[in-house]
N, C-alpha and C positions, 0 to 999 in steps of 0.2 A: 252566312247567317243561318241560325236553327231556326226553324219555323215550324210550326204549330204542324205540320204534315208531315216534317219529317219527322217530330216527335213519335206521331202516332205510328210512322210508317215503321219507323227501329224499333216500338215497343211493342206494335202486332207482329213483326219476326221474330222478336224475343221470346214473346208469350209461345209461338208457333214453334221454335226450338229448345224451348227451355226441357220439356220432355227427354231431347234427346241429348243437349247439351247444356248444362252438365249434366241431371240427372242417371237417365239409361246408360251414359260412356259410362259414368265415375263408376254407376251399381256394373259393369261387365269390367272392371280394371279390380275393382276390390272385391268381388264378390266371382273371380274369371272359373271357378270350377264349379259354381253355382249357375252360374252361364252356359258353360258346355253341357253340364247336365241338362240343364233345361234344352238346349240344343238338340240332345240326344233324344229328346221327346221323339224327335221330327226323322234323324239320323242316326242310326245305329255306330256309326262309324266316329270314333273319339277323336279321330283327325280329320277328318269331315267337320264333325261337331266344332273343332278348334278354328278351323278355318273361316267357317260360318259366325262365330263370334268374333273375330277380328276384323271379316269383310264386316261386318253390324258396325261395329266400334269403329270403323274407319269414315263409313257412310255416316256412324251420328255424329261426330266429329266436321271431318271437313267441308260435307255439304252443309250442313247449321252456318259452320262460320262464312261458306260465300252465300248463304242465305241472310243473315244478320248483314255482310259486308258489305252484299250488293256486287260481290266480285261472281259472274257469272251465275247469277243467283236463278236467272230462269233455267237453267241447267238443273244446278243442285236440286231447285224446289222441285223438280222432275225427277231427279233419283230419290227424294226421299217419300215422294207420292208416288211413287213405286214401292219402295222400301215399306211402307203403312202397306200396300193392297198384299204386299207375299207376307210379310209376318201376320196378318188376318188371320190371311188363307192357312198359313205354315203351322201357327200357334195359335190362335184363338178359333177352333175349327167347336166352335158351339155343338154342330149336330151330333159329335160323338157321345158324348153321354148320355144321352138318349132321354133329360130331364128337365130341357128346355121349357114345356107347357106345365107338366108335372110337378114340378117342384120347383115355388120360391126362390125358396135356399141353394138351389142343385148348380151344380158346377157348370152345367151348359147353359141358365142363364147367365151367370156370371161372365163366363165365355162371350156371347151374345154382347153383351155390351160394351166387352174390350171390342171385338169385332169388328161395330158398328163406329167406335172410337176411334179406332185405327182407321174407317175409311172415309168420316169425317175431315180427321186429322189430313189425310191425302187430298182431300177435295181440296182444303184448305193455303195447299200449295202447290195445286194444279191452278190455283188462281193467280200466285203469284211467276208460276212458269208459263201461262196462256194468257194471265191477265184477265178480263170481261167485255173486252170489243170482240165482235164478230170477225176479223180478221187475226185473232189472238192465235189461233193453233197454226196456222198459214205462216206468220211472223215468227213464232217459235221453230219452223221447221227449216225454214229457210237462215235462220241467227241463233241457231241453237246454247251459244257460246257467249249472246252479246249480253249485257248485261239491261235489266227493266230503269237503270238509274235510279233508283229508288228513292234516293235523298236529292235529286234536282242539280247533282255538284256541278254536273256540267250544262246546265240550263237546257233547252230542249222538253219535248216529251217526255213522260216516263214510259211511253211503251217503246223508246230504242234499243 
C-alpha cells in the first residue's frame, strides 16, 4: 500500500537526484567533450580529464538510482555527499578570481553559490546516509551497505 510517506519519501530522492539523474549524466553523455574540457579546468591531463568524467557519470548514475530505490541507498547517499564536497572544492573554487566582494557580476560570486549548493546538496544526503538520530553515524558505520527502507516495504524501522 502507498502511503502519504512514502510518497514524500520517493519524491524528496527525486527532487535530491534529479540534478544528477538525468540532468548532469544526460549533459556529460551528450555534451562528453564539453565535459572533459571543463575537467581539464581542474587536470591538465585529457586522460585524466576522461576518466574523471566517466567516474562523475557513473557516481550520477548509479548511486541516484540506489538512492531513489532504496537499494543500499545509505551507501550511495555517502558517495554522492562526497561527490558535492570534491566537485565544490575541484570546480566551484569561488576564491580564485579574486571578485568575490568586488563585483556583483564577477565569476567568483557566481562560483560562491554553486559552491555553497553543492554543499548544501551533500548535507542533504548525509541525512539520508546518517539519517537524524544520534546514533545515526555509529549505525551507518557499523551497516554501511544496509539499506534506511525507506518506503516501509518490509515493515520495521526505517533506520535498518
Amino acid at each position: 500500500m502507498i502511503t502519504l510517506n512514502v510518497v514524500i519519501v520517493l519524491g524528496t530522492r527525486i527532487v535530491l537526484c534529479a540534478l544528477f539523474l538525468p540532468f548532469s549524466a544526460l549533459d556529460k553523455v551528450l555534451n562528453f567533450k564539453g565535459a572533459v574540457a571543463q575537467a581539464r579546468e581542474v587536470v591538465p591531463s585529457r586522460t585524466i580529464a576522461m576518466g574523471f568524467v566517466l567516474a562523475g557519470l557513473s557516481v550520477e548514475v548509479f548511486m541516484s538510482l540506489g538512492v531513489v530505490t532504496g537499494i543500499a541507498d545509505r551507501a550511495c547517499a555517502g558517495v554522492l555527499a562526497g561527490y558535492c564536497a570534491v566537485t565544490a572544492l575541484g570546480w566551484k573554487q569561488f576564491w580564485k578570481p579574486g571578485d568575490l566582494w568586488t563585483a556583483s557580476t564577477g565569476r567568483g560570486r557566481t562560483l560562491f553559490w554553486d559552491f555553497l549548493k553543492n554543499f548544501a546538496l551533500g548535507a542533504g544526503f548525509l541525512l539520508i546516509a546518517f539519517g537524524t538520530q544520534v546514533g545515526g553515524l555509529q549505525e551507518f558505520v557499523h551497516h554501511p551497505l544496509a539499506s534506511s527502507d525507506p518506503y516501509h516495504l518490509h515493515g520495521g524501522s526505517a533506520s535498518r
